[in-house]
ChimeraX commands (.cxc) that place a marker at each C-alpha (Angstrom):
marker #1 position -52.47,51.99,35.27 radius 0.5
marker #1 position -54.33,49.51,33.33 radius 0.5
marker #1 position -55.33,49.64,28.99 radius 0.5
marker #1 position -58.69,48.01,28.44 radius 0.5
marker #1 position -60.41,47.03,24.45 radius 0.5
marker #1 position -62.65,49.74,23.45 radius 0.5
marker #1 position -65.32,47.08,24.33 radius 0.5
marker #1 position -64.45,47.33,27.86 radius 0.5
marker #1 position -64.31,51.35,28.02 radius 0.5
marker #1 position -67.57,51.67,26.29 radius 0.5
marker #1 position -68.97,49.65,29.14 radius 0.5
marker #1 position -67.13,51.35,32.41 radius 0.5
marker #1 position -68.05,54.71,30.60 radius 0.5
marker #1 position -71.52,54.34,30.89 radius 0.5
marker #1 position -71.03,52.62,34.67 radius 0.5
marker #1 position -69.51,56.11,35.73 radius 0.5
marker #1 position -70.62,58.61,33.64 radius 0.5
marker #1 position -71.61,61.15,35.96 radius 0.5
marker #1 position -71.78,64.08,33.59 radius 0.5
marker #1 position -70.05,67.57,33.75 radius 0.5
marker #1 position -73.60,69.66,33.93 radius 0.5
marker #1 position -74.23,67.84,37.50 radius 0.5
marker #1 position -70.04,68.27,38.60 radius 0.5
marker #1 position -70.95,72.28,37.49 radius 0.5
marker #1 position -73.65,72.33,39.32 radius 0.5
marker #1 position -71.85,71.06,42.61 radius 0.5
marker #1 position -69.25,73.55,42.42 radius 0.5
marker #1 position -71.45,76.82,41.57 radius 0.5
marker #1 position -73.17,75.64,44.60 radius 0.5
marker #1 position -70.49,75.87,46.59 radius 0.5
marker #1 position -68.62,78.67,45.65 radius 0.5
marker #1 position -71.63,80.55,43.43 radius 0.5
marker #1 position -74.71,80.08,45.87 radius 0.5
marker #1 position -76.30,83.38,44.83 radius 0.5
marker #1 position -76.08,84.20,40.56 radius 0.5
marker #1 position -78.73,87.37,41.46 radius 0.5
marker #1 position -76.22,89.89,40.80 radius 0.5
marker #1 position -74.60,90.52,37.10 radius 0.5
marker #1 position -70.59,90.72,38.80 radius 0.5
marker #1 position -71.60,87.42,40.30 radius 0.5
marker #1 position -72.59,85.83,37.04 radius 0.5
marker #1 position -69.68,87.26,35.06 radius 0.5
marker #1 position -66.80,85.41,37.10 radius 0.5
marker #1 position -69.22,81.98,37.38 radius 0.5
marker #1 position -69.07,82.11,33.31 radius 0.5
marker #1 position -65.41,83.19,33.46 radius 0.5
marker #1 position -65.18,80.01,35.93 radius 0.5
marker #1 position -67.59,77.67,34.11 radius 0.5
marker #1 position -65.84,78.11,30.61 radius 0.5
marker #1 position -62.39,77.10,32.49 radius 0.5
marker #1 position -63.78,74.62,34.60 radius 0.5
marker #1 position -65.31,72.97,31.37 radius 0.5
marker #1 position -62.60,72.82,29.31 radius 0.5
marker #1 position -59.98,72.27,31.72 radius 0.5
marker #1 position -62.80,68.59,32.52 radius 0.5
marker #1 position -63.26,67.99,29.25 radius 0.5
marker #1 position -59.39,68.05,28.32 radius 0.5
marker #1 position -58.72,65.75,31.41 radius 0.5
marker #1 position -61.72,63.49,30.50 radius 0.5
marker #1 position -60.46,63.14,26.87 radius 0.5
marker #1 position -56.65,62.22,27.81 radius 0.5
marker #1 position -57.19,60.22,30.67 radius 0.5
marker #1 position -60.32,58.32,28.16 radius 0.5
marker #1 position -58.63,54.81,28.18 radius 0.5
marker #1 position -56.68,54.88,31.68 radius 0.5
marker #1 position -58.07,53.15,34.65 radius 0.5
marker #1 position -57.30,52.58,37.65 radius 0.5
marker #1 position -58.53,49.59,38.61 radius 0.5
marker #1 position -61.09,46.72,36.69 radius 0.5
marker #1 position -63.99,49.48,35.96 radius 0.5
marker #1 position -62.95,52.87,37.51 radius 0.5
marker #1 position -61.82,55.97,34.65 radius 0.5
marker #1 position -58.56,57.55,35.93 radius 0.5
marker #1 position -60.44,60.40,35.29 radius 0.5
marker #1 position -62.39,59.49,38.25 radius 0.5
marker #1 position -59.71,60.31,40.30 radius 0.5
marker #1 position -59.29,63.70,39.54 radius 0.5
marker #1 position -63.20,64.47,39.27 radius 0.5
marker #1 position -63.27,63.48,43.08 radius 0.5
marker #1 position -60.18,65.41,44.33 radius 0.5
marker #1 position -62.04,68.31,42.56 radius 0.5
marker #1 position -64.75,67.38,44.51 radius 0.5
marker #1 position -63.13,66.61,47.58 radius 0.5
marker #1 position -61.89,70.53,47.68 radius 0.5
marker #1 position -64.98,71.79,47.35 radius 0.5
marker #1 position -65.79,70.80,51.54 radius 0.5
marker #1 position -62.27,72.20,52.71 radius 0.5
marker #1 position -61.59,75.15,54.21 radius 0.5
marker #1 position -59.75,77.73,52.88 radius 0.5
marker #1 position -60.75,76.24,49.27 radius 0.5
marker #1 position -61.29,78.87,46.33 radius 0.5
marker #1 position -62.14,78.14,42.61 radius 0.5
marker #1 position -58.67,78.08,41.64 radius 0.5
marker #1 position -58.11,74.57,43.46 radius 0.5
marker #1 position -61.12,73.01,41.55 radius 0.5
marker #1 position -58.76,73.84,38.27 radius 0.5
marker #1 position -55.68,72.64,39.67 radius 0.5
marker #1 position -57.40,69.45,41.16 radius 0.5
marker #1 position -58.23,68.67,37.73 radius 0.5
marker #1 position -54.85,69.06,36.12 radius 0.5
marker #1 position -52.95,68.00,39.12 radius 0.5
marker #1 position -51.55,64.73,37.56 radius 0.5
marker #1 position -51.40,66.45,33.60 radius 0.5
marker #1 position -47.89,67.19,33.82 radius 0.5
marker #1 position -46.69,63.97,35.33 radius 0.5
marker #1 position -48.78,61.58,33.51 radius 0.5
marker #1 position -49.68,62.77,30.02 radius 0.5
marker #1 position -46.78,63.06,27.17 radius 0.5
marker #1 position -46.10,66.27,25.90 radius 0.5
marker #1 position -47.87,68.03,28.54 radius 0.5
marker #1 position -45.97,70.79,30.44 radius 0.5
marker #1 position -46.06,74.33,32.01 radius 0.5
marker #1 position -46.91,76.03,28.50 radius 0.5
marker #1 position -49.80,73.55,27.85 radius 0.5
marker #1 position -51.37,74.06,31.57 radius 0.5
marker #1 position -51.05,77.84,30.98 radius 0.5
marker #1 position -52.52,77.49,27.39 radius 0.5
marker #1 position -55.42,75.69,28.71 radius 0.5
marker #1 position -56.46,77.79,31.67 radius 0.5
marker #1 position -54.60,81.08,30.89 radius 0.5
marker #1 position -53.36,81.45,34.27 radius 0.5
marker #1 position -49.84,80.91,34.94 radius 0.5
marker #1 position -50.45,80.64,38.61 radius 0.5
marker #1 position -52.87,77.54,37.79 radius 0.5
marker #1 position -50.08,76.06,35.75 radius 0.5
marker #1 position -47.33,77.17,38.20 radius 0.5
marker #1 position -48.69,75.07,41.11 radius 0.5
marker #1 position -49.56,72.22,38.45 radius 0.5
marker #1 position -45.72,71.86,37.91 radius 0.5
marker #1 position -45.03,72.41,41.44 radius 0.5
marker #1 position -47.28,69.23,42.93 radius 0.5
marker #1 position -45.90,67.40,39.90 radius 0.5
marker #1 position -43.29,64.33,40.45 radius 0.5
marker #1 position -39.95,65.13,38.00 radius 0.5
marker #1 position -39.16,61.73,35.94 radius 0.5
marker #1 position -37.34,59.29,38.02 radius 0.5
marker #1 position -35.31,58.59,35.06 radius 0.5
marker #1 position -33.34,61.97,35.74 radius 0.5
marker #1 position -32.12,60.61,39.07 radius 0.5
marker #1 position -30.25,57.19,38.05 radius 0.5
marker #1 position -27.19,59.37,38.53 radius 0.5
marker #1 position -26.91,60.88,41.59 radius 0.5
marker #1 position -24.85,64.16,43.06 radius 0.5
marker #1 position -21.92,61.55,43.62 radius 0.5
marker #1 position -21.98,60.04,40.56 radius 0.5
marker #1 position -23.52,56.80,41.73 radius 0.5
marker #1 position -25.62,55.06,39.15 radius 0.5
marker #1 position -28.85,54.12,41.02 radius 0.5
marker #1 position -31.42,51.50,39.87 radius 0.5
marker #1 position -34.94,52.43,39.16 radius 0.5
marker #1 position -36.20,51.92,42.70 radius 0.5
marker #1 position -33.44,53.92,44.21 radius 0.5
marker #1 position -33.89,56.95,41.70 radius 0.5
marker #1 position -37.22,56.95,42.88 radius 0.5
marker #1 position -37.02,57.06,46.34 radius 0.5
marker #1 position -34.20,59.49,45.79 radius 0.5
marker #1 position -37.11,61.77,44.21 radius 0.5
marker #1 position -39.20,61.21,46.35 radius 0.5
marker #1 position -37.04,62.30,48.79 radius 0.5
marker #1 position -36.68,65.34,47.10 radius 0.5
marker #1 position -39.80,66.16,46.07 radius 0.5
marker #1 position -41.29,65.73,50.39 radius 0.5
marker #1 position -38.51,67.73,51.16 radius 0.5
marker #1 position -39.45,70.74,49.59 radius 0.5
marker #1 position -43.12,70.20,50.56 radius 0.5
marker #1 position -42.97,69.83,54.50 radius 0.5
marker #1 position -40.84,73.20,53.86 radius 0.5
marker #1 position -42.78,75.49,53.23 radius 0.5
marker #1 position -40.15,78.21,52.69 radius 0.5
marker #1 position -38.21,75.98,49.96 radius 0.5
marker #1 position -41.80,75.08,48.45 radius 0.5
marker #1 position -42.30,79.28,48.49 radius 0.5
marker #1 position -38.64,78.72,46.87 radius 0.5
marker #1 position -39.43,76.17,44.27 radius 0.5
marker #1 position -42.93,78.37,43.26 radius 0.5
marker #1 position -40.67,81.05,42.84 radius 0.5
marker #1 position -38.27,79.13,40.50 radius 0.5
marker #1 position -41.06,77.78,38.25 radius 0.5
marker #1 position -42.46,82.18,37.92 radius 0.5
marker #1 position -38.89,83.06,36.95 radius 0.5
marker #1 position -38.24,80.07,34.71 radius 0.5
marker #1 position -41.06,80.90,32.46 radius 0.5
marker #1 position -40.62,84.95,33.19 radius 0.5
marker #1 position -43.74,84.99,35.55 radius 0.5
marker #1 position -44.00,87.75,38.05 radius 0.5
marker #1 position -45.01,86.93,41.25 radius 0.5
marker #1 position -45.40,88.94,44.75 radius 0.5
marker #1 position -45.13,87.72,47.73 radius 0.5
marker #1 position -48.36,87.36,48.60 radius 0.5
marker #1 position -49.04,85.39,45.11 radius 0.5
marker #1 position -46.75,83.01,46.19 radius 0.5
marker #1 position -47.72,82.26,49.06 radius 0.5
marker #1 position -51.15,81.72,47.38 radius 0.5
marker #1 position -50.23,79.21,44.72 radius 0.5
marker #1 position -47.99,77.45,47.52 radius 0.5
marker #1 position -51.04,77.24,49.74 radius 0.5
marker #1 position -52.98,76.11,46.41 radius 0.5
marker #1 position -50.70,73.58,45.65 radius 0.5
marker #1 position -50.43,72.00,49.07 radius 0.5
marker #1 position -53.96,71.92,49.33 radius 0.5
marker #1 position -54.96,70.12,46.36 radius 0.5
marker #1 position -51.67,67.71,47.26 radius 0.5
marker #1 position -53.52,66.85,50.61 radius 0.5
marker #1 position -57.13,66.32,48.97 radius 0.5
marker #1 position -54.96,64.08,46.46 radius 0.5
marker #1 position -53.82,62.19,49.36 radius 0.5
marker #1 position -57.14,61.47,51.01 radius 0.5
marker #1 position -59.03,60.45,47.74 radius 0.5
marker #1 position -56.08,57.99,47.20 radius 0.5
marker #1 position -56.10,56.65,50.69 radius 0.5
marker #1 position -60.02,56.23,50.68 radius 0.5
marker #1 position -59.40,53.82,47.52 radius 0.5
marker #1 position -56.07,52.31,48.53 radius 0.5
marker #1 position -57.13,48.99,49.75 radius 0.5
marker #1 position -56.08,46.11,48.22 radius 0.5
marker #1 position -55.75,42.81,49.38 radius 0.5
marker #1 position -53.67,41.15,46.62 radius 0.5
marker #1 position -51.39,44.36,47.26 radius 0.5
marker #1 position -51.10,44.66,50.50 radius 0.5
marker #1 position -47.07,45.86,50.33 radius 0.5
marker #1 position -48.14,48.97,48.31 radius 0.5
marker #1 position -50.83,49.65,51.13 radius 0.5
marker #1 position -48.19,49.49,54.03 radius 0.5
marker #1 position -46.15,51.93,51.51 radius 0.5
marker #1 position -48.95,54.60,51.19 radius 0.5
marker #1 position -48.90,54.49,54.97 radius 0.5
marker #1 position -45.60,54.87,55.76 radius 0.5
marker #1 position -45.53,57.47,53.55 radius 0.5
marker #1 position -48.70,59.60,54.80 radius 0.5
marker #1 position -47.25,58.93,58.39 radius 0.5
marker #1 position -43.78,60.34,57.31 radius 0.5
marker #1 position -44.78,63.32,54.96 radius 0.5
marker #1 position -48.24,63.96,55.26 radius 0.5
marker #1 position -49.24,64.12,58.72 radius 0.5
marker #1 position -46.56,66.67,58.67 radius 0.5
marker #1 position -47.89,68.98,56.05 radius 0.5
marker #1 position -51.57,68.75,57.50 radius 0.5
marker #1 position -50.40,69.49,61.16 radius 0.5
marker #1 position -49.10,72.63,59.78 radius 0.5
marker #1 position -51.78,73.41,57.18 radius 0.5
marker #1 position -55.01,72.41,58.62 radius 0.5
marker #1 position -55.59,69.85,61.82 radius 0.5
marker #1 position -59.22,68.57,60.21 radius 0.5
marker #1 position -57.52,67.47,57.46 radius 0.5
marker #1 position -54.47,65.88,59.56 radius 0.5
marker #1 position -57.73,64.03,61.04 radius 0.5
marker #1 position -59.06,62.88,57.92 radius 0.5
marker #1 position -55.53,61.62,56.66 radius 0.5
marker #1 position -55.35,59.77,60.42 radius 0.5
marker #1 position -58.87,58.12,59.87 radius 0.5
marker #1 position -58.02,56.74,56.60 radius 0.5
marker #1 position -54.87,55.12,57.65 radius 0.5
marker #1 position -56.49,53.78,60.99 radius 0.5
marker #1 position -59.22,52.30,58.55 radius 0.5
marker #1 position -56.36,50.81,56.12 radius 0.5
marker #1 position -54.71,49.59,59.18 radius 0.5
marker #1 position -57.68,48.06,60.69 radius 0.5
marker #1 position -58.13,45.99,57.35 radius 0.5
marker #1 position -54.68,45.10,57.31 radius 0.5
marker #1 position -55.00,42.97,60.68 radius 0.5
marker #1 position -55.84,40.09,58.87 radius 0.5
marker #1 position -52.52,40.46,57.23 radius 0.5
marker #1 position -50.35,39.62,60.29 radius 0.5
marker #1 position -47.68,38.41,59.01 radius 0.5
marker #1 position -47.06,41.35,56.79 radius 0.5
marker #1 position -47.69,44.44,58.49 radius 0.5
marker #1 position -45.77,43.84,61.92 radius 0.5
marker #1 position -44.20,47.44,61.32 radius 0.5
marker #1 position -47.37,49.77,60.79 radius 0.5
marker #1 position -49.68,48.22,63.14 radius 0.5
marker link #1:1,2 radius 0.2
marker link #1:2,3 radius 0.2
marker link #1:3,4 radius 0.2
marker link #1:4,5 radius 0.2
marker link #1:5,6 radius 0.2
marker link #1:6,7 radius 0.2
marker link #1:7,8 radius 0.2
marker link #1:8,9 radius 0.2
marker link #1:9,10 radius 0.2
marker link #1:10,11 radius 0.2
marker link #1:11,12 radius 0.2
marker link #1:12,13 radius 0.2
marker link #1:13,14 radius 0.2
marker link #1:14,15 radius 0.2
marker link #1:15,16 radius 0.2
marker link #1:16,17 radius 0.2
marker link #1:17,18 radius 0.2
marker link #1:18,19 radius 0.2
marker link #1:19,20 radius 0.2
marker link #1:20,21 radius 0.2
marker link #1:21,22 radius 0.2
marker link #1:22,23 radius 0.2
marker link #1:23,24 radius 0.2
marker link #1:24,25 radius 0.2
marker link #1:25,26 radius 0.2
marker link #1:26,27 radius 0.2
marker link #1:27,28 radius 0.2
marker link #1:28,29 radius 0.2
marker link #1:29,30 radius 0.2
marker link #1:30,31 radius 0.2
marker link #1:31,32 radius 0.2
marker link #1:32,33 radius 0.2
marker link #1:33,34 radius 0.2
marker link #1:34,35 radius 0.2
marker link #1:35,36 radius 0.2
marker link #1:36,37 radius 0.2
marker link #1:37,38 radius 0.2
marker link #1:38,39 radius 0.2
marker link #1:39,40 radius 0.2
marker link #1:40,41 radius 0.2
marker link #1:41,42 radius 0.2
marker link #1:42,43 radius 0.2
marker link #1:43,44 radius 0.2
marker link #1:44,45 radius 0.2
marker link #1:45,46 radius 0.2
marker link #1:46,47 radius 0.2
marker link #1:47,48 radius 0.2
marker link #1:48,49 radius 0.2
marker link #1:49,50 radius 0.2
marker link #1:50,51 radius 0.2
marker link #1:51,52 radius 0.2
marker link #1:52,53 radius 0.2
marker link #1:53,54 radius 0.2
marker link #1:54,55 radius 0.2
marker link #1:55,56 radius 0.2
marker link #1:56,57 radius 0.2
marker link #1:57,58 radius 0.2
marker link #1:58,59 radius 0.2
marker link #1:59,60 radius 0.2
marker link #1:60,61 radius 0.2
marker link #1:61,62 radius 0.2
marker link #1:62,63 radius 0.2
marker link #1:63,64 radius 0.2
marker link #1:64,65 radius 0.2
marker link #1:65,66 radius 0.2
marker link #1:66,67 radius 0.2
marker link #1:67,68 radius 0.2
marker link #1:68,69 radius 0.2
marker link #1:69,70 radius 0.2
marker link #1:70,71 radius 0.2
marker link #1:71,72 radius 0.2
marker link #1:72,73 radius 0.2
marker link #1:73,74 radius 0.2
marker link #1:74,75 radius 0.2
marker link #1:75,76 radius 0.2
marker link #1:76,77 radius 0.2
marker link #1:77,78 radius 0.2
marker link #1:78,79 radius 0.2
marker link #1:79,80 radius 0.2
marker link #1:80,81 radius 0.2
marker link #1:81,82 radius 0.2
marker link #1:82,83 radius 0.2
marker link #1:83,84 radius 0.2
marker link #1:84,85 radius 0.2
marker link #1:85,86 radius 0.2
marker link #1:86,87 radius 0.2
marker link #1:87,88 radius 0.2
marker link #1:88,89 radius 0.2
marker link #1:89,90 radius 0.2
marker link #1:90,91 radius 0.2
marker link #1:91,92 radius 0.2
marker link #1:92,93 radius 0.2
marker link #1:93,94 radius 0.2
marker link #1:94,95 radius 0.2
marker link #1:95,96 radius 0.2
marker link #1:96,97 radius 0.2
marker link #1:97,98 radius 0.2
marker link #1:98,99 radius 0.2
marker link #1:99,100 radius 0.2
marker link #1:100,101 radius 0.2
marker link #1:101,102 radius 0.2
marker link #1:102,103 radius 0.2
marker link #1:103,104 radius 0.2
marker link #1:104,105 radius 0.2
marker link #1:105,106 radius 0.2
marker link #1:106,107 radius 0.2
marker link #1:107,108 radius 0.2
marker link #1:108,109 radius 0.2
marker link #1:109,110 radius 0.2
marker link #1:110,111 radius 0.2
marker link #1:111,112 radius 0.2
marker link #1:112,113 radius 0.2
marker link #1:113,114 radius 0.2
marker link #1:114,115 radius 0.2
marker link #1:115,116 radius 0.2
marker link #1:116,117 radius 0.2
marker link #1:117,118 radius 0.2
marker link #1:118,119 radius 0.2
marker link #1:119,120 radius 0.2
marker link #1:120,121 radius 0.2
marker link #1:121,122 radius 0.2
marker link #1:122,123 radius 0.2
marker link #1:123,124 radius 0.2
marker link #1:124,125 radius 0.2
marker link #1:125,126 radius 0.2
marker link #1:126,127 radius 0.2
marker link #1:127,128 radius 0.2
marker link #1:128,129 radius 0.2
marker link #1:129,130 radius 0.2
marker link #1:130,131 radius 0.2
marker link #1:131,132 radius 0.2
marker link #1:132,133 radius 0.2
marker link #1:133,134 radius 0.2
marker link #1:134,135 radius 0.2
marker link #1:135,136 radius 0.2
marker link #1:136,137 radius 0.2
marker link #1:137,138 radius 0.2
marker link #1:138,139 radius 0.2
marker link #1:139,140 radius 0.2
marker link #1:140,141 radius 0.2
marker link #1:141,142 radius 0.2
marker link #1:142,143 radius 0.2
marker link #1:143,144 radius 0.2
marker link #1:144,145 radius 0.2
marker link #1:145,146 radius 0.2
marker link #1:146,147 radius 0.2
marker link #1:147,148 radius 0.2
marker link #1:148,149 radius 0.2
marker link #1:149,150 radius 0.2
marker link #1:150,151 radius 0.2
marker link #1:151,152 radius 0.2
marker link #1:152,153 radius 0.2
marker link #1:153,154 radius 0.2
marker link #1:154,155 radius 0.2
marker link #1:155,156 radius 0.2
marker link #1:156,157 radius 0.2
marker link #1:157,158 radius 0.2
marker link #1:158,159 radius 0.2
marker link #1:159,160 radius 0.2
marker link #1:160,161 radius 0.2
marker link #1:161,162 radius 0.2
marker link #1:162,163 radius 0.2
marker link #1:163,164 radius 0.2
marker link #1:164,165 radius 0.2
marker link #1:165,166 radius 0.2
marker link #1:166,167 radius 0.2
marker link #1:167,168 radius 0.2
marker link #1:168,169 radius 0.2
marker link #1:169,170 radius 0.2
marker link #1:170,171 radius 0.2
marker link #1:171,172 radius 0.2
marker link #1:172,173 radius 0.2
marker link #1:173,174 radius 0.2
marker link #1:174,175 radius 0.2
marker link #1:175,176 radius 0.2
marker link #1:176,177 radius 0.2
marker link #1:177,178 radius 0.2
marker link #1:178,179 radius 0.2
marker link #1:179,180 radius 0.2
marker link #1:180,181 radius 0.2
marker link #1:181,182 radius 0.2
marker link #1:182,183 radius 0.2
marker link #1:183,184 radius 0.2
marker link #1:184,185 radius 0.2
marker link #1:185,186 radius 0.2
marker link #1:186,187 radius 0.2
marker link #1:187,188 radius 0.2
marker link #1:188,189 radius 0.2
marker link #1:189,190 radius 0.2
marker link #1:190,191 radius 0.2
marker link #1:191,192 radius 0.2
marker link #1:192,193 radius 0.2
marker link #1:193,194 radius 0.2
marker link #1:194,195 radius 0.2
marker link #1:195,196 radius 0.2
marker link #1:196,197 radius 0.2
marker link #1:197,198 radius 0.2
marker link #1:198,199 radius 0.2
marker link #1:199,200 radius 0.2
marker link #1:200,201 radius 0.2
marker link #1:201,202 radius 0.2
marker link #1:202,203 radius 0.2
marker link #1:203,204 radius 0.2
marker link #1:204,205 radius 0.2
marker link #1:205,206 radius 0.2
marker link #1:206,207 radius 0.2
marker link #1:207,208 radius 0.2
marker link #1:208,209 radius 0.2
marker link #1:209,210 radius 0.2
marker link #1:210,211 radius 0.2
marker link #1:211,212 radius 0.2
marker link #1:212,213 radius 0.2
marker link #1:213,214 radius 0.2
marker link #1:214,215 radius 0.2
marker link #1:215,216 radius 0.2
marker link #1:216,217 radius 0.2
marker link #1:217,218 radius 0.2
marker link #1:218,219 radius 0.2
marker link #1:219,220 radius 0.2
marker link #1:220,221 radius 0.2
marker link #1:221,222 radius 0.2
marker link #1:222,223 radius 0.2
marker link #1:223,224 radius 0.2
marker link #1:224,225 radius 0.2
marker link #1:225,226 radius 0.2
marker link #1:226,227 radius 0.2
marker link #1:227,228 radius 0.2
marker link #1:228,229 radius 0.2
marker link #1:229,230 radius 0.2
marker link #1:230,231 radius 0.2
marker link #1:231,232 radius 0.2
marker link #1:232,233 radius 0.2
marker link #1:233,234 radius 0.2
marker link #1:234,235 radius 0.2
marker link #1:235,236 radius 0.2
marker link #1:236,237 radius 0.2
marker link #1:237,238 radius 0.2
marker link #1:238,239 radius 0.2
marker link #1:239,240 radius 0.2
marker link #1:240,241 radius 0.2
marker link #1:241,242 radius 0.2
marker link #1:242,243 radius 0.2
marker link #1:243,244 radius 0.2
marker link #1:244,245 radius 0.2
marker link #1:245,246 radius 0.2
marker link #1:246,247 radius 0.2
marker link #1:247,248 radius 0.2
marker link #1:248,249 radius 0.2
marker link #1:249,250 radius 0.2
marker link #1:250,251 radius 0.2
marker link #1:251,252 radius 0.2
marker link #1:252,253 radius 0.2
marker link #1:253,254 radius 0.2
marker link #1:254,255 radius 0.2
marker link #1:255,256 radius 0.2
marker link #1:256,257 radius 0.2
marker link #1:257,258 radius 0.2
marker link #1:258,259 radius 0.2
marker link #1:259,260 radius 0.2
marker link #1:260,261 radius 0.2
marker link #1:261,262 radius 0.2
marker link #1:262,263 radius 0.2
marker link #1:263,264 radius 0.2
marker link #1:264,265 radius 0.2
marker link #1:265,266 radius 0.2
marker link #1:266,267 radius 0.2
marker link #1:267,268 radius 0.2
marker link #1:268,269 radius 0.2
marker link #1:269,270 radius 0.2
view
């Protein structure tokens, strides 16, 4: 992530300013096509007042974070929002945690009690924490005492972190964990819902970052992303949803296609 002068943000702001009214109106369409009846407009307010604040918050931390020259971080999580919207199995709950997917992991002091502050739904802020990286700082030592340098404490995370994601029963686990940790309750069946939540909004993550992954003065990271979707990812979506395991594929076919100008670099994915 890049900082920019306030001269700079002023000017990408009003490049990208899409507006929240127009994001509302996207989602209501989607999930709220018919307001006629009064039950129907009581859990669109209910939804509208979260959605709002839960965008606004985002929008406000993320103000001065971009991701490349002109594009808002906050872009980023608008369109994984978005991107859940044409899914199947989607549900308003994923809009939220699309939003707030990178809160924990990316903003200071932000943590289980703020997510469930902000939306006053633990499940919301339960598969927030579960979709969110742990510091790689607290792997430099590992389980046999080794002291590890940064980029081995990170891939040691990683590690972890796919692990429990391409199983779904340990993910069910980990859910579980996070509920007693903070003294949630949880059935079974809620579980299983914030899991499927979480990996959901982990795979729409994916896509929007592979659709804006190319780079040709980085073309190392690239190959990274793909080895990594290949390894983890194709994985999950096999097992969660074969349309998205085909819009993961085209993305990394696309990547792959630009990277044949890159010979002598990308022997091993092509």
């Amino acid at each position: 992530m890049m900082q920019y002068s306030e001269e700079e943000v002023t000017r990408a702001l009003l490049l990208t300013e899409n507006g929240i009214d127009s994001f509302i109106d996207d989602i209501r369409s989607e999930f709220f096509p018919n307001l006629e009846d009064q039950e129907t407009q009581k859990k669109f307010q209910v939804f509208n007042q979260l959605c709002r604040s839960s965008y606004d918050t985002m929008k406000f931390q993320f103000n001065e974070t971009f991701r490349d020259e002109w594009e808002r971080y906050f872009e980023h999580l608008r369109e994984v929002a978005k991107i859940i919207t044409k899914m199947k199995w989607s549900n308003r709950n994923q809009v939220i945690i699309a939003l707030l997917h990178d809160a924990i992991e990316d903003i200071a002091l932000f943590n289980f009690g703020t997510i469930q502050a902000l939306t006053k739904d633990p499940k919301i802020a339960i598969a927030v924490q579960a979709i969110s990286k742990n510091p790689w700082q607290e792997y430099l030592l590992d389980w046999e005492s080794e002291h590890l340098n940064k980029a081995q404490a990170k891939e040691r995370r990683n590690k972890e972190y796919f692990w429990h994601m391409e199983n779904i029963e340990s993910f069910e686990k980990q859910i579980s964990d996070i509920a007693d940790h903070h003294n949630v309750l949880l059935s079974s069946d809620e579980i299983s819902e914030v899991a499927r939540n979480a990996i959901q909004v982990k795979l729409a993550d994916r896509i929007h970052n592979l659709s804006t992954q190319w780079d040709p003065n980085n073309t190392e990271k690239v190959i990274r992303k793909i080895e990594e979707t290949e390894k983890h990812f194709y994985n999950i979506a096999e097992e969660f949803d074969p349309e998205i395991l085909s819009t993961l594929k085209s993305h990394i076919l696309a990547l792959k296609i630009k990277l044949e100008k890159y010979p002598q670099r990308v022997s091993s994915v092509l």
